[in-house]
KEKE-3310 file (N, C-alpha, C; in steps of 0.2 Angstrom, whole numbers, plus 5000, padded with zeros to 4 digits):
npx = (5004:5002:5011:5005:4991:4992:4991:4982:4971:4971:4975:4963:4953:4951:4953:4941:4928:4930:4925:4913:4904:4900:4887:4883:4895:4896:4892:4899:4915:4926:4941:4955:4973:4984:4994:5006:5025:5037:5046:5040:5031:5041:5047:5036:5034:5045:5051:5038:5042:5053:5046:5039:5047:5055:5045:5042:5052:5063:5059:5048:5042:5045:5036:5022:5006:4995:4983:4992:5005:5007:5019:5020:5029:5022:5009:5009:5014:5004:4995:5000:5002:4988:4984:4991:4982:4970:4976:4975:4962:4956:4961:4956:4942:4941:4945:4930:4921:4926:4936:4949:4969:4973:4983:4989:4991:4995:5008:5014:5015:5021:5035:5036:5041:5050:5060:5061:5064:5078:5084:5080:5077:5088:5102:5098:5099:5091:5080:5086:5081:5070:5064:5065:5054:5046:5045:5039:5027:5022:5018:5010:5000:4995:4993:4981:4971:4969:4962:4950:4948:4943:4935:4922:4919:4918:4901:4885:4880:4890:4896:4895:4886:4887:4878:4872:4886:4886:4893:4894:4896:4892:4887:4881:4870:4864:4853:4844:4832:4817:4817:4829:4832:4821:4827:4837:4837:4829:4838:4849:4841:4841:4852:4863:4882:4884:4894:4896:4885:4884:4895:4889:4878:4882:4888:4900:4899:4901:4903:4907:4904:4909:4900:4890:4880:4867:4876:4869:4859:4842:4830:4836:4846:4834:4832:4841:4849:4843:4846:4852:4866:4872:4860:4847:4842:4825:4818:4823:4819:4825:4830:4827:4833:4835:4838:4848:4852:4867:4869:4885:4890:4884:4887:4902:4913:4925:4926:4916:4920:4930:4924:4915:4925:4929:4917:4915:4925:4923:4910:4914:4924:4917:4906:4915:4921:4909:4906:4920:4916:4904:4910:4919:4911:4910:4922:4940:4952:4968:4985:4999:5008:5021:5027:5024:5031:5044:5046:5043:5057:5066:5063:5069:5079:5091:5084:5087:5079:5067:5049:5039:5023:5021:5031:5022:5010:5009:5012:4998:4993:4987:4990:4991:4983:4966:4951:4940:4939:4944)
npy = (4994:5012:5026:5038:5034:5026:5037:5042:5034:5031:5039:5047:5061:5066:5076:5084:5077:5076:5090:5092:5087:5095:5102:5091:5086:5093:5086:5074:5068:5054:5055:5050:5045:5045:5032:5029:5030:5044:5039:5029:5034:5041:5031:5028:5039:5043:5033:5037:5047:5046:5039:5046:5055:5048:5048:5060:5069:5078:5090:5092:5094:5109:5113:5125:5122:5127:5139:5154:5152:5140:5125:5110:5102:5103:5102:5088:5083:5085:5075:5064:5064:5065:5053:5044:5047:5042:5027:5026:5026:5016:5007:5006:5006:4993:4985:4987:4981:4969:4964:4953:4949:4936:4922:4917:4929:4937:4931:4931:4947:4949:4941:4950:4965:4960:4956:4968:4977:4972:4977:4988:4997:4994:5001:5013:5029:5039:5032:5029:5022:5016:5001:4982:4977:4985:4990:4978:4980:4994:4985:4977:4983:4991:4982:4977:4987:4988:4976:4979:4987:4982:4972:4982:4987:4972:4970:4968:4979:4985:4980:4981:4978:4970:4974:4987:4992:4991:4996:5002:5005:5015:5025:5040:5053:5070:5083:5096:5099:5091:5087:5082:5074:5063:5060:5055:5045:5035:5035:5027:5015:5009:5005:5014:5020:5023:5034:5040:5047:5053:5062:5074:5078:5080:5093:5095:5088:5075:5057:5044:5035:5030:5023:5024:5018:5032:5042:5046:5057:5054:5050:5045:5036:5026:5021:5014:5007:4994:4988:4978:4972:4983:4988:5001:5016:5022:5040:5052:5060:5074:5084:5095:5091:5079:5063:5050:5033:5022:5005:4999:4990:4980:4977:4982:4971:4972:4985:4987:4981:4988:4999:4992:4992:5003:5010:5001:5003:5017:5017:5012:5018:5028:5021:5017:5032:5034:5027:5032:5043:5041:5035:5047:5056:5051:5048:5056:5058:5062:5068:5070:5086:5086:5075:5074:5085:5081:5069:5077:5086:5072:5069:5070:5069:5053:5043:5024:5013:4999:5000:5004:5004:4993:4983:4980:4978:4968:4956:4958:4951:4962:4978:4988:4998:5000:5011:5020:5038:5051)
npz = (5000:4996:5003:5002:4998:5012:5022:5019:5022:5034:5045:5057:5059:5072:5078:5070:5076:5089:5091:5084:5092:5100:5109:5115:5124:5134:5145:5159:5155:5154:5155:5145:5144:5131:5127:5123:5125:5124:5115:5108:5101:5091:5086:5076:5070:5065:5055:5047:5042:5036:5024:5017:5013:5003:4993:4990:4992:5004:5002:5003:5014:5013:5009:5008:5016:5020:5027:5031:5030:5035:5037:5028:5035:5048:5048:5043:5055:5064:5062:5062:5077:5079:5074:5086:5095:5087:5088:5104:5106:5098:5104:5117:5114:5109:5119:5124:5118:5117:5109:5106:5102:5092:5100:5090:5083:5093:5092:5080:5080:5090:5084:5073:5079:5088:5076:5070:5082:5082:5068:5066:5078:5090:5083:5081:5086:5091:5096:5107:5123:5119:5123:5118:5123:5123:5110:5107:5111:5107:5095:5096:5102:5090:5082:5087:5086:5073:5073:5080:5070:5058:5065:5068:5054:5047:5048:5043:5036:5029:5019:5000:4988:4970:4962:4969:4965:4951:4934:4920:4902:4891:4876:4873:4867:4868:4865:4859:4854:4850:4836:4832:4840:4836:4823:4827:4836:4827:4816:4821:4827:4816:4813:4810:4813:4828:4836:4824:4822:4835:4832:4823:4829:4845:4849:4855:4867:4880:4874:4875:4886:4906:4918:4933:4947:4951:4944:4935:4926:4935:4927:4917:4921:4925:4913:4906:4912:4914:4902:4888:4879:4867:4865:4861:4869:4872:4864:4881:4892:4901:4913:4904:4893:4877:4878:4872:4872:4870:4873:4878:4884:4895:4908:4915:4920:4928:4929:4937:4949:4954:4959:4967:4979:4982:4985:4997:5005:5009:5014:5026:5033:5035:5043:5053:5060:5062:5076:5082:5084:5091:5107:5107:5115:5127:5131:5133:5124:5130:5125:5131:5133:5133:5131:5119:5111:5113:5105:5094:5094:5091:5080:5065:5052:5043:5049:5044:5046:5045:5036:5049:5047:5039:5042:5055:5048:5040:5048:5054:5043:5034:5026:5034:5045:5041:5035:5044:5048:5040)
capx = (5000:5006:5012:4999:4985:4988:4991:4973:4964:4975:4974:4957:4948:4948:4947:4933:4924:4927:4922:4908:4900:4893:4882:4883:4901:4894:4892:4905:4918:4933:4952:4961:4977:4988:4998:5014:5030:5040:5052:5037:5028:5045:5047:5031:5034:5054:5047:5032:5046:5057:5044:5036:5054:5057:5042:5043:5060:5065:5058:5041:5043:5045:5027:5013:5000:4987:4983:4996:5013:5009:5021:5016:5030:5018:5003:5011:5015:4998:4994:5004:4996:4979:4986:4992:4974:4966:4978:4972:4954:4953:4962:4949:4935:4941:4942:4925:4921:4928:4939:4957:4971:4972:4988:4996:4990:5001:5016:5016:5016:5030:5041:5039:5042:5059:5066:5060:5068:5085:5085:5078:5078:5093:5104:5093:5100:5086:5075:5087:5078:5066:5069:5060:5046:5041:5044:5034:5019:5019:5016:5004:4994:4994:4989:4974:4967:4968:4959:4945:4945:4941:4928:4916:4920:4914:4894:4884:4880:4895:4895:4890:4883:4889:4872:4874:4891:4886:4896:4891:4899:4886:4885:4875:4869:4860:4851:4839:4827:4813:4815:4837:4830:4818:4831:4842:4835:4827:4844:4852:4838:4841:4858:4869:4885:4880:4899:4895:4878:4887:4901:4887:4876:4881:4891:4905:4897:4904:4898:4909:4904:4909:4896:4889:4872:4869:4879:4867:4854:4836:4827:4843:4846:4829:4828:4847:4855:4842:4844:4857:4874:4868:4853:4845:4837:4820:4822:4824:4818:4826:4833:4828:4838:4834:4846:4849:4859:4867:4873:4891:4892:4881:4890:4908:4914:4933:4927:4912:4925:4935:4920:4913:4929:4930:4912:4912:4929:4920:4905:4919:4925:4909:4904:4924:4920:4903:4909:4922:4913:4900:4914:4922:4905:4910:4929:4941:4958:4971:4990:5003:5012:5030:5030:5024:5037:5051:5045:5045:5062:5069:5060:5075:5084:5094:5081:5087:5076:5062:5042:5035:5017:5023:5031:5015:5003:5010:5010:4991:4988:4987:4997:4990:4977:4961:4944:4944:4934:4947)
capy = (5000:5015:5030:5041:5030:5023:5042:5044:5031:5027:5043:5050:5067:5064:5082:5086:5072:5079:5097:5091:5085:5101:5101:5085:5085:5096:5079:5076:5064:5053:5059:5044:5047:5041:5026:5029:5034:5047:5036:5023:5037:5043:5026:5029:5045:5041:5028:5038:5054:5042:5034:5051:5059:5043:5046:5065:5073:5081:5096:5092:5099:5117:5117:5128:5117:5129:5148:5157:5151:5135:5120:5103:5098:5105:5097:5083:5081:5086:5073:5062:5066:5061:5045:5040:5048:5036:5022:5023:5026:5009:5000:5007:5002:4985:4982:4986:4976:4961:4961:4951:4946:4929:4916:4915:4935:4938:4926:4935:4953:4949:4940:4954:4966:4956:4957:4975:4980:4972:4976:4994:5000:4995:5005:5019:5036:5045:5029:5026:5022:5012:4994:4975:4974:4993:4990:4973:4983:4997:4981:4973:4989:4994:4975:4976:4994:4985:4970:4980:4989:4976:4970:4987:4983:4965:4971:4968:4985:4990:4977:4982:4972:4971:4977:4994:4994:4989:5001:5000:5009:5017:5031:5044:5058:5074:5086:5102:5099:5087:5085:5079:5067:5060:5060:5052:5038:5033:5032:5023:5010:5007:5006:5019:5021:5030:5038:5046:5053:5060:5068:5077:5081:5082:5098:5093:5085:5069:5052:5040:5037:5022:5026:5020:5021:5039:5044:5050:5059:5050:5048:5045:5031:5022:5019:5012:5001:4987:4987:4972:4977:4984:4989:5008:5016:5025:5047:5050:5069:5076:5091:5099:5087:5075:5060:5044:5032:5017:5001:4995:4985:4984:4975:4981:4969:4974:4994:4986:4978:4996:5005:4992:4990:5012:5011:5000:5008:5024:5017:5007:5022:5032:5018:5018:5037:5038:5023:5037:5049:5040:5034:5051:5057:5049:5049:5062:5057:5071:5068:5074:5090:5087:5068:5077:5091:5077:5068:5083:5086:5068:5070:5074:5064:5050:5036:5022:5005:4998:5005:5001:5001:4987:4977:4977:4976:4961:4954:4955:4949:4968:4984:4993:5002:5003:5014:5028:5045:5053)
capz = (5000:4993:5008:5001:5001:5019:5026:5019:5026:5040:5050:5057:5059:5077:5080:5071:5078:5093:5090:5082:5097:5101:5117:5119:5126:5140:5149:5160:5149:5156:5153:5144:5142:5127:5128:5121:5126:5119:5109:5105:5096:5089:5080:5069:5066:5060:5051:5041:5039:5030:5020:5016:5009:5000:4988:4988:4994:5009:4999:5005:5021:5018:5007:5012:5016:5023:5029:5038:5031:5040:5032:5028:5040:5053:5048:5045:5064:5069:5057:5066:5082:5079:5074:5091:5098:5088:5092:5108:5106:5095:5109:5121:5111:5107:5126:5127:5113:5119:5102:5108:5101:5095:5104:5083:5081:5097:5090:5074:5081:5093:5081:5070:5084:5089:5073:5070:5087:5080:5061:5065:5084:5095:5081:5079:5093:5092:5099:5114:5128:5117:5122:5116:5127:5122:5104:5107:5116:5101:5089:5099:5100:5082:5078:5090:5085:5065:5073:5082:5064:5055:5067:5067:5046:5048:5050:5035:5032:5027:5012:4993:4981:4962:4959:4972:4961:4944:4931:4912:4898:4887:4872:4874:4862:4871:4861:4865:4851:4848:4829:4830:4846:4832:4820:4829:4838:4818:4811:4826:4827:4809:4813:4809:4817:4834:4836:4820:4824:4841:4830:4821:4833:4850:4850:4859:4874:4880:4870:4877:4895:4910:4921:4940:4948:4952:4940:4927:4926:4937:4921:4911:4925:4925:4907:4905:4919:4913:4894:4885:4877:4857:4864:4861:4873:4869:4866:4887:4892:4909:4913:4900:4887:4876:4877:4869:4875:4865:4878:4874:4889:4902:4914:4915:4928:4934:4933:4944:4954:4956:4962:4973:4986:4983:4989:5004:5011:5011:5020:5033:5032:5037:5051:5060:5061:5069:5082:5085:5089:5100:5108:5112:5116:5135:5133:5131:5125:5130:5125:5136:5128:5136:5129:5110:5111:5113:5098:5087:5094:5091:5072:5061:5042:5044:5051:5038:5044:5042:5039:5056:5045:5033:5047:5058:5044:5039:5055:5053:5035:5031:5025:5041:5050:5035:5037:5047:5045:5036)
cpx = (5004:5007:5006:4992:4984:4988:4984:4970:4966:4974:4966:4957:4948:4947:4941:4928:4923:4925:4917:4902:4896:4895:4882:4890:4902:4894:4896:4909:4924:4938:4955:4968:4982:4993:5002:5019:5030:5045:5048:5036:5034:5048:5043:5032:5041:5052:5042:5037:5048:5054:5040:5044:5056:5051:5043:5046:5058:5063:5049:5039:5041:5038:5023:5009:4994:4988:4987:5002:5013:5012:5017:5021:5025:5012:5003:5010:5008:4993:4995:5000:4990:4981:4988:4986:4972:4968:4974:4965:4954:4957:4958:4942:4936:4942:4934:4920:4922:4933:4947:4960:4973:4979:4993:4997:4996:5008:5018:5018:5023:5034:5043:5044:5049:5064:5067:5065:5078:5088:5083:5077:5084:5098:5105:5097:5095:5082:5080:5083:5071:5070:5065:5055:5044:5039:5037:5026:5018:5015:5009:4998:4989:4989:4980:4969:4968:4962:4952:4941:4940:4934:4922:4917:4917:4907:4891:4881:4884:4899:4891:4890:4886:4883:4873:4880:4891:4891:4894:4896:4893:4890:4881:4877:4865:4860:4845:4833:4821:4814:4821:4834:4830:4822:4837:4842:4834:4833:4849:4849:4840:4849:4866:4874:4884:4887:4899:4891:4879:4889:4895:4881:4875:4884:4895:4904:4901:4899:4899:4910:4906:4906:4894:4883:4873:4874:4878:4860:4846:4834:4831:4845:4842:4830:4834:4850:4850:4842:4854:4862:4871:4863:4852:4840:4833:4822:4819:4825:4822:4832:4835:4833:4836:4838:4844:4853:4858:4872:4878:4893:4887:4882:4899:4910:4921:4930:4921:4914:4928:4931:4915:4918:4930:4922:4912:4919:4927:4915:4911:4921:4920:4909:4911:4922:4915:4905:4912:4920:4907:4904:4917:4916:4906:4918:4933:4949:4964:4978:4996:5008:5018:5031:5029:5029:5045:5049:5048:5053:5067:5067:5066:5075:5088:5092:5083:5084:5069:5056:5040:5028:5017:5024:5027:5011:5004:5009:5003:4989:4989:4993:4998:4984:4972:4954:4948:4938:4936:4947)
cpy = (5006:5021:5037:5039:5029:5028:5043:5041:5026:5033:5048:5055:5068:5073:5085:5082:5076:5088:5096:5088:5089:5103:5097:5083:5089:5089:5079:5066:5061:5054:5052:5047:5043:5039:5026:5033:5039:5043:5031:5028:5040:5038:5026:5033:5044:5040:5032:5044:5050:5041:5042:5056:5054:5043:5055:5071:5076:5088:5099:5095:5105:5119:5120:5122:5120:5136:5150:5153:5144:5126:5114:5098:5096:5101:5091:5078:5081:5079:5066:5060:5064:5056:5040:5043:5042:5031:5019:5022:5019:5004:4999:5002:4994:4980:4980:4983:4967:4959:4960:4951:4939:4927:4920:4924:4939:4937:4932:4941:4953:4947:4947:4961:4966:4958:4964:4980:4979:4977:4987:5000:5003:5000:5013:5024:5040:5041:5027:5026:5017:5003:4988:4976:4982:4991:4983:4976:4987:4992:4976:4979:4992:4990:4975:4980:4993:4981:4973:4985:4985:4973:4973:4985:4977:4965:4971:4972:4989:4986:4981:4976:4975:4976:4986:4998:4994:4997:4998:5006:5010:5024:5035:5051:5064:5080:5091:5103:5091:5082:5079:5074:5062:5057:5054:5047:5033:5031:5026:5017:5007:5005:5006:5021:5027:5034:5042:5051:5059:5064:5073:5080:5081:5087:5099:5088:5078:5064:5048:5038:5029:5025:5022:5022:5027:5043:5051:5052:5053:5046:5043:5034:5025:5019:5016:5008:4995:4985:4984:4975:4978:4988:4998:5011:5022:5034:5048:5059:5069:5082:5097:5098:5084:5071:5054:5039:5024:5011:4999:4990:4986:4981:4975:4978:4972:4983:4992:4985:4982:4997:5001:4990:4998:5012:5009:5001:5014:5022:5014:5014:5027:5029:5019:5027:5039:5032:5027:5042:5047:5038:5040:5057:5057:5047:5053:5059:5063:5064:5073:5077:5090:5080:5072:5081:5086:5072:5073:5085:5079:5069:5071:5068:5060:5040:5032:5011:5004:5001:5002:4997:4994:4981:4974:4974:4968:4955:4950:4954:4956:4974:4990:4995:5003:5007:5019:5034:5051:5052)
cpz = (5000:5002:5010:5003:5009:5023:5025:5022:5033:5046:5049:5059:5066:5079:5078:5072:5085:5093:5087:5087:5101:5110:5118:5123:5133:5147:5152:5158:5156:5151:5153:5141:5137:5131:5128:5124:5121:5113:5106:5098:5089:5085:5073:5065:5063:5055:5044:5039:5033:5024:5015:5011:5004:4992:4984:4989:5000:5009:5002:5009:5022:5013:5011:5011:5019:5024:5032:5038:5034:5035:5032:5033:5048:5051:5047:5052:5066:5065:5061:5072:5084:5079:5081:5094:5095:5091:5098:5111:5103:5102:5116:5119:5112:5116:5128:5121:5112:5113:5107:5102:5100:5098:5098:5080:5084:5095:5085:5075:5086:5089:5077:5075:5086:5083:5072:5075:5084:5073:5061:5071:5087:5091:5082:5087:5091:5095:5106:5120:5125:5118:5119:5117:5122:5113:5101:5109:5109:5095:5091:5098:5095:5080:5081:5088:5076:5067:5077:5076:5059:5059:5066:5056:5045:5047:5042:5032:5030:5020:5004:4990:4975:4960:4962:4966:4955:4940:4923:4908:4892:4881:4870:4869:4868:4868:4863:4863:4849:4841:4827:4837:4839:4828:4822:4832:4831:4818:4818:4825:4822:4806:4811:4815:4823:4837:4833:4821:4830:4837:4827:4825:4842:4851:4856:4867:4874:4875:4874:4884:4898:4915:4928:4942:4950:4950:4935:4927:4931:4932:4916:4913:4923:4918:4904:4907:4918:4907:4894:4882:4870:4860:4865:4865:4868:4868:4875:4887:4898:4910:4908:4894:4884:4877:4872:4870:4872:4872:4876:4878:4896:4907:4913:4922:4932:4935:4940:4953:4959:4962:4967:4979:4985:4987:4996:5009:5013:5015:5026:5035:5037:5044:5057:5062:5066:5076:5085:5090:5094:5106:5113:5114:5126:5136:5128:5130:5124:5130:5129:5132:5128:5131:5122:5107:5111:5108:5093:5088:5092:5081:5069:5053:5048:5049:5044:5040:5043:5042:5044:5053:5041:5037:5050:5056:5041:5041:5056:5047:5032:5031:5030:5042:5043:5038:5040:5044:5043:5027)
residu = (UNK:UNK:UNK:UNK:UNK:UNK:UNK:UNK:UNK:UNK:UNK:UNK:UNK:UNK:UNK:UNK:UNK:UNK:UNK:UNK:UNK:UNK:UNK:UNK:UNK:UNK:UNK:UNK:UNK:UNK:UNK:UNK:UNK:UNK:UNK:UNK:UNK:UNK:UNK:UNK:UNK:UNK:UNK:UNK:UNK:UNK:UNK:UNK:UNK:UNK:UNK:UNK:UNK:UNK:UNK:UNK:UNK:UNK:UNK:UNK:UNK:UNK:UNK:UNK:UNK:UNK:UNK:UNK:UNK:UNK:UNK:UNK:UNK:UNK:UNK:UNK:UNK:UNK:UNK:UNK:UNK:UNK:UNK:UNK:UNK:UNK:UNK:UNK:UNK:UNK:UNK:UNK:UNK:UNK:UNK:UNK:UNK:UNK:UNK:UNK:UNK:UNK:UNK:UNK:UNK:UNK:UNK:UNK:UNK:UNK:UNK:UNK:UNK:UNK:UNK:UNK:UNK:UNK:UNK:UNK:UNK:UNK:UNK:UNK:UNK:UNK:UNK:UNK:UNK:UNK:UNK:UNK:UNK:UNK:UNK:UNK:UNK:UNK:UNK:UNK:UNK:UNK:UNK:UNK:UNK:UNK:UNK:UNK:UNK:UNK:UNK:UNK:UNK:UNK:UNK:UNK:UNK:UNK:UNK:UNK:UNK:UNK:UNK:UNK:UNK:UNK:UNK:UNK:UNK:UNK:UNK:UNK:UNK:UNK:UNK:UNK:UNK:UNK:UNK:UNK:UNK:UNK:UNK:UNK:UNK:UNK:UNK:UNK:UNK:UNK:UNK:UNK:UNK:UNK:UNK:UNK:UNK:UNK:UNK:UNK:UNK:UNK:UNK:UNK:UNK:UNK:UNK:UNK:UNK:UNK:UNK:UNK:UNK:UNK:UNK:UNK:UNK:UNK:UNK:UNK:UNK:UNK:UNK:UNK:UNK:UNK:UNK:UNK:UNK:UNK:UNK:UNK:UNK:UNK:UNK:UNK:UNK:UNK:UNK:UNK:UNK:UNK:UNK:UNK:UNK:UNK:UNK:UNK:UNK:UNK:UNK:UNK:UNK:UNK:UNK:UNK:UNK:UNK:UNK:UNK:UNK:UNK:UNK:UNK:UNK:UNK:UNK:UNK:UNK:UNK:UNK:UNK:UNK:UNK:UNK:UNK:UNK:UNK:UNK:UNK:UNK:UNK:UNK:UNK:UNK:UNK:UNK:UNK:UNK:UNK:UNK:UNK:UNK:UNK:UNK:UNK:UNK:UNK:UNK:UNK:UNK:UNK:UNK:UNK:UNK:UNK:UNK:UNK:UNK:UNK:UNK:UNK:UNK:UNK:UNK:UNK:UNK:UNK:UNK:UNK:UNK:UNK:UNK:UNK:UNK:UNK)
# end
C-alpha cells in the first residue's frame, strides 16, 4: 500500500469528531490518556518521515499546506498526532468490545516486533531508551486497534453488492430539440453508426461514458441500467435534454469491481468514524504536551530502517490500519 493511500485512510479526523459533538460534550467525559511513550511514538513518526521523503524529497517539508505560512512539516505532525489519539481510542473500544488478540496473532506481532527492534531500533539514537518489550507493546497495540477495525467493518452494512456497484459503459447523444432526438434515435435503430451521429450532433458533449448508479441523470438512469449490450434506449427527456443512449456494455465487471471496494471503504469508512465519535461522546483522549514536544524534537533525516506500517501490517495479514473517517 502506497504512503499516500495509507496516510489517507490510516489517519482519522479525530478532531473534528470531537468538535463536532457540540452540546453533547457538556456531559462530564473521562480523561484517557495516550499510551505511548516518547520514543514509542517517535518510532512511527521516523518511520512515516522516511517513507514520506522517499516518495517525495525532503523538499516536501517546507510546502505551504494551509493559511498562515503554515508547512506541511507542521501538519504533518499534527497529522501524526491524531494518529496516536486514535491508536488509543481503537484499543479502548476494542476492550470494550471484547475484540482480543488471537495466541498465533500475538506470536506473529512479537516475532515481528523482535526482529524489528534488532534490524531497525537498537541501532537507531534518536530511539534510545526504546527497548524489546516497548517495541513489542507498540506492535501489539497497532495490531489490536487494526483488529478491532476490521471488526466494526465485519457488520453487513457496510457490504456492497455488484448490483449497488454495477458500472456499464454506454454512448450517449444529448440534444435540445425534439426534431434531432427523432432523427436520431430513427437512424440509430436502423443502425447507423452512433459515434457518428454524436460527431454530428452532439456539439462537443461527452459520447463515450463508463458510468455507475447515480451517476446520470434520474430519468437517464431508469431507462438504462436494465437494457442488453447493442441495445438503444427510447428518446429519454430530463433536465431539459433529450438523450439517447446506445449500451456498449452493460455490465463492466473489473470497473464494477473498482468502484465496489472504493464504495464499501467509504461506508467502513463512514461507520469507523461515527463509532468514533460515539465513543468520544463519554471519553476524552488528552495527549501529554512534554511527551509530544520530545517527539518533534527527536524527528529529524537519517532514520534508515524499516516502515513500522509494513512490518505490523504484515503481521496482521494487512498493510496497516484501514477505514477511518478521514
Amino acid at each position: 500500500m502506497s504512503f499516500k493511500k495509507r496516510l489517507i485512510i490510516a489517519v482519522l479526523c479525530i478532531a473534528a469528531l470531537i468538535g463536532g459533538c457540540g452540546a453533547e460534550k457538556q456531559q462530564e467525559v473521562e480523561e484517557i490518556p495516550v499510551s505511548y511513550s516518547a520514543q514509542q511514538m517517535a518510532l512511527v513518526a521516523l518511520s512515516a518521515f522516511r517513507e514520506a521523503e522517499q516518495v517525495y524529497t525532503d523538499t516536501i517539508w517546507r510546502v505551504a499546506a494551509g493559511e498562515g505560512g503554515e508547512t506541511y512539516e507542521k501538519r504533518y505532525l499534527q497529522r501524526l498526532k491524531t494518529f496516536f489519539i486514535e491508536m488509543t481510542a481503537m484499543d479502548r473500544m476494542a476492550e470494550q468490545r471484547e475484540v482480543k488478540l488471537s495466541d498465533g496473532e500475538k506470536k506473529r506481532l512479537e516475532d515481528a516486533a523482535d526482529r524489528f527492534y534488532e534490524d531497525s531500533v537498537r541501532q537507531e539514537p534518536k530511539l534510545n531508551g526504546l527497548d524489546q518489550e516497548g517495541t513489542r507493546a507498540l506492535f501489539l497495540s497497532y495490531g489490536l486497534a487494526l483488529k478491532c477495525k476490521r471488526e466494526i467493518m465485519a457488520a453487513r452494512d457496510v457490504e456492497v453488492s455488484q448490483s449497488e456497484a454495477k458500472v456499464i459503459r454506454i454512448q450517449q447523444i444529448a440534444v435540445d430539440n425534439t426534431e434531432d432526438a427523432e432523427q436520431i434515435h430513427l437512424r440509430a435503430l436502423e443502425g447507423a453508426d452512433f459515434y457518428l451521429l454524436a460527431k454530428t450532433y452532439a456539439k462537443g458533449r461527452p459520447v463515450d461514458l463508463k458510468v455507475g448508479r447515480g451517476e446520470l441523470p434520474e430519468e437517464v438512469e431508469a431507462a438504462v441500467f436494465n437494457l442488453e449490450d447493442g441495445a438503444v434506449s427510447d428518446v429519454i427527456e430530463s433536465d431539459g435534454h433529450l438523450y439517447i443512449v446506445k449500451i456498449v456494455d452493460s455490465f463492466d465487471e473489473a470497473a464494477t469491481e473498482i468502484r465496489r471496494q472504493s464504495m464499501q471503504a467509504e461506508r467502513a469508512k463512514k461507520r469507523i468514524g461515527e463509532a468514533l465519535r460515539r465513543f468520544l461522546l463519554e471519553k476524552r483522549i488528552e495527549m501529554d504536551g512534554g511527551d509530544w514536544k520530545r517527539v518533534e524534537q527527536l524527528i529529524g533525516r537519517g532514520y534508515q530502517g524499516e516502515d513500522f506500517f509494513e512490518a505490523a501490517g504484515r503481521a496482521m495479514g494487512d498493510g496497516g490500519i484501514q477505514g477511518g473517517g478521514s
